[in-house]
N, C-alpha and C positions, 0 to 999 in steps of 0.2 A: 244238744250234744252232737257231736260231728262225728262218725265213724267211719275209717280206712278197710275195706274190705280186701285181702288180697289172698288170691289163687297161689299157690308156691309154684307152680308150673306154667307151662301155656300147653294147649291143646294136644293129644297125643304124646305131650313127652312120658317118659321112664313107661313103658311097655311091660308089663308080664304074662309071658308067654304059660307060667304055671296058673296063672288064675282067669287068664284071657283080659286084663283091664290094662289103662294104663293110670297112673297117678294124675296125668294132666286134667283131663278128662273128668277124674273123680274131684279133684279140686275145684272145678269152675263149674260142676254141679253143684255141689253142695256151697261155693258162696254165692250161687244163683238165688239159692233157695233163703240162705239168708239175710238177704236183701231184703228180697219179700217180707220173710218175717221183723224183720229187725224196723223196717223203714217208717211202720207207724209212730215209731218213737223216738225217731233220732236222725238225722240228717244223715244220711248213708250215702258213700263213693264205694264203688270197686275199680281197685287197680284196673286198667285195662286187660282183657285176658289173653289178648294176643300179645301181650309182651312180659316179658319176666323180670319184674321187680330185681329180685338180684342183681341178673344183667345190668337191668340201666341203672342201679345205684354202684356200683362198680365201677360202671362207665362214665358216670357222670352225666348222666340224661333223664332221669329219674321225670315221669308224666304227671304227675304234682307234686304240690309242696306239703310238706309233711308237717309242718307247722301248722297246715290249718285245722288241724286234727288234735281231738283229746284223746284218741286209742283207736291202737292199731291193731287188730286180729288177722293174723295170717296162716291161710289151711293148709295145711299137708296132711298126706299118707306116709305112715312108715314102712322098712325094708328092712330086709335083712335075717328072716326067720324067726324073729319075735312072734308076741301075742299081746293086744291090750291099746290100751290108750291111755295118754298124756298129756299135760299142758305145758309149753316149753316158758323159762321166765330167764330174764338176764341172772349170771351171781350176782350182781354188783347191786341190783333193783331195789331198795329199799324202799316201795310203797307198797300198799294193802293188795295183797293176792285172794280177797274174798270173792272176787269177782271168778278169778280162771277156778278158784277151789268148789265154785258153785257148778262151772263147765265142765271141770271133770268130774265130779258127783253124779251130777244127769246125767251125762252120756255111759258112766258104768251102769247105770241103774238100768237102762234097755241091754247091760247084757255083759259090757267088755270089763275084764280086770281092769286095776289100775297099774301104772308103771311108773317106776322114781318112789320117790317120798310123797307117797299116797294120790299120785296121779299128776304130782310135782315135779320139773325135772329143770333143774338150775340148768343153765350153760353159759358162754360165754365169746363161742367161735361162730358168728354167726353175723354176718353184715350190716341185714336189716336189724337185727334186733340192737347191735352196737351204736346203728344209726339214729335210733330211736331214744335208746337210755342216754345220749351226748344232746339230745336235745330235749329232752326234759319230759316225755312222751310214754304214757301208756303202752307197752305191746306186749300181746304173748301170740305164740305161735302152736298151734293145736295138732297131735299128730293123731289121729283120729282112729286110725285101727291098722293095723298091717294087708298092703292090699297085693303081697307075694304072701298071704297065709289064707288058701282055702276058708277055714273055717274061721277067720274074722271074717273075709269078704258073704259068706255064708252070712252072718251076723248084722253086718251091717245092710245085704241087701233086703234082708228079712225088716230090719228097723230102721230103713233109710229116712224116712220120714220124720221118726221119732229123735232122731238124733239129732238134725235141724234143729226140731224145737227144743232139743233140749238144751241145746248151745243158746241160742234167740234167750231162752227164760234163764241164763245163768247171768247175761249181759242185761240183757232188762230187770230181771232184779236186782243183781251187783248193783246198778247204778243205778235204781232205783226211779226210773224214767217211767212216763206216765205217758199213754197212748193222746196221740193228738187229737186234736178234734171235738174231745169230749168223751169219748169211748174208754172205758177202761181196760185191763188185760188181759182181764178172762174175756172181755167180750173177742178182743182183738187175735189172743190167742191159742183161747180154749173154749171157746161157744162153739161144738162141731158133735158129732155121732161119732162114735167109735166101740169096736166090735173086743170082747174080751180073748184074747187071742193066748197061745201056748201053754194051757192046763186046764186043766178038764173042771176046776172050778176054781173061782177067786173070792178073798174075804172080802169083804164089804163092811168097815170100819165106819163109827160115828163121828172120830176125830182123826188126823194123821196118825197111824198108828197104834191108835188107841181100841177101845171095848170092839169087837165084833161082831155087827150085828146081824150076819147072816152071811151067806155066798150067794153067788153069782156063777151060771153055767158058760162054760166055753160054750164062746158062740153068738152068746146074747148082746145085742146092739144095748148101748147104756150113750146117753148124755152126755159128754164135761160139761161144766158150770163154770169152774175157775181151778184153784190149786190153794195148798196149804202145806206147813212143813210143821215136820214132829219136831220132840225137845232135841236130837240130835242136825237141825238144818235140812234134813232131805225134801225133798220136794215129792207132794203123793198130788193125787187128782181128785177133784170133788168132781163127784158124779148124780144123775138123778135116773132112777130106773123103779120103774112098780111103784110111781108115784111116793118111792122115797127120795132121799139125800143120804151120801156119806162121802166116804174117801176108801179108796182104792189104790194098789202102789202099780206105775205106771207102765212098767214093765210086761204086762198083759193086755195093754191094749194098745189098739193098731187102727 
């Protein structure tokens, strides 16, 4: 599968003087990162990030062809004194949104509301994405958290990491893609240590959600193994610690 990575900005554009960031910046970080993640799985391009996709579709100079691509994800931050996060989709898009509804899931689960119709938000004013649905193409476009609101940016610098992957594992499981090589996806995306982080203890479940068998202290370094999701789709993390296994919701660790 071929994936279009693009930055909604280029480098230092839209500046906030309130929170000291600028959105440019925060966009070509974070499709940095999911490159990386995404790349075991899938033929990954990122827009170049010294130019702005808008611009040159506007312009009529656009740096590939968008045809070669089955889905296009494009990041931004939002503005404007909000709170929360969103996956933007054309009105007009009549294909399956299980993919962006898996993206915005994850990424509330590290923390942020959701906004729109359950972290849905139709539009229709928007170039690339018009460009996209006229050619018969996968896109949504992710607003990722408010980066003129202190306490998103607060938010996401605390679980910048986690928000990565939570995107990476809404696309790799939407689409059901399988790690190259021979590797599967826990190896690829969750074989790692991680420390249980923001409360002073966490359950420690034998299924997604399920019986509890015990807590876990803030603090304590625990395993992933792989992931699982309850009868409601969310996504928790299998863990192994004191020589046990269970699942844990993801949101506490770091």
């Amino acid at each position: 599968m071929k994936i279009l990575l693009v930055s909604g900005h280029r480098p230092g554009y839209n500046a906030c003087k309130a929170t000291g960031v600028n959105e440019g910046d925060l966009n070509i970080d974070l499709v940095k990162s999911l490159r990386t993640l995404l790349s075991p799985y899938a033929e990954v391009t990122t827009y170049p990030y010294e130019r702005d996709m808008y611009l040159d579709n506007k312009n009529g100079c656009l740096k590939v062809n968008l045809k070669d691509y089955r889905y296009i994800f494009e990041v931004h931050f939002n503005a404007g004194g909000g709170r929360g996060t969103s996956v933007q989709l054309h009105s007009a898009y009549k294909g399956g949104i299980s993919v962006e509804q898996a993206i915005v899931r994850n990424v509330a689960a590290t923390g942020f509301k959701k906004r729109g119709n359950n972290g849905i938000v139709r539009r229709s004013d928007l170039l690339n994405m018009n460009t996209a649905l006229k050619l018969g193409i996968d896109y949504a476009l992710i607003e990722v958290c408010f980066y003129d609101s202190a306490a998103d940016m607060a938010l996401y610098r605390e679980n910048k990491k986690a928000v990565s992957q939570a995107i990476a594992r809404g696309i790799i499981e939407g689409f059901g893609l399988e790690a190259r090589h021979g590797e599967s996806a826990a190896d690829k995306e969750e074989n790692r240590s991680a420390t249980v982080t923001g409360c002073s203890s966490l359950n420690f479940r034998r299924t997604p959600n399920g019986a509890i068998l015990g807590t876990i202290k803030g603090g304590t370094t625990v395993k992933i193994t792989g992931t699982g999701k309850d009868p409601d789709g969310d996504i928790w993390y299998k863990i192994e610690t004191g020589g046990l296994a269970g699942y844990v919701w993801p949101k506490y660790l770091r």
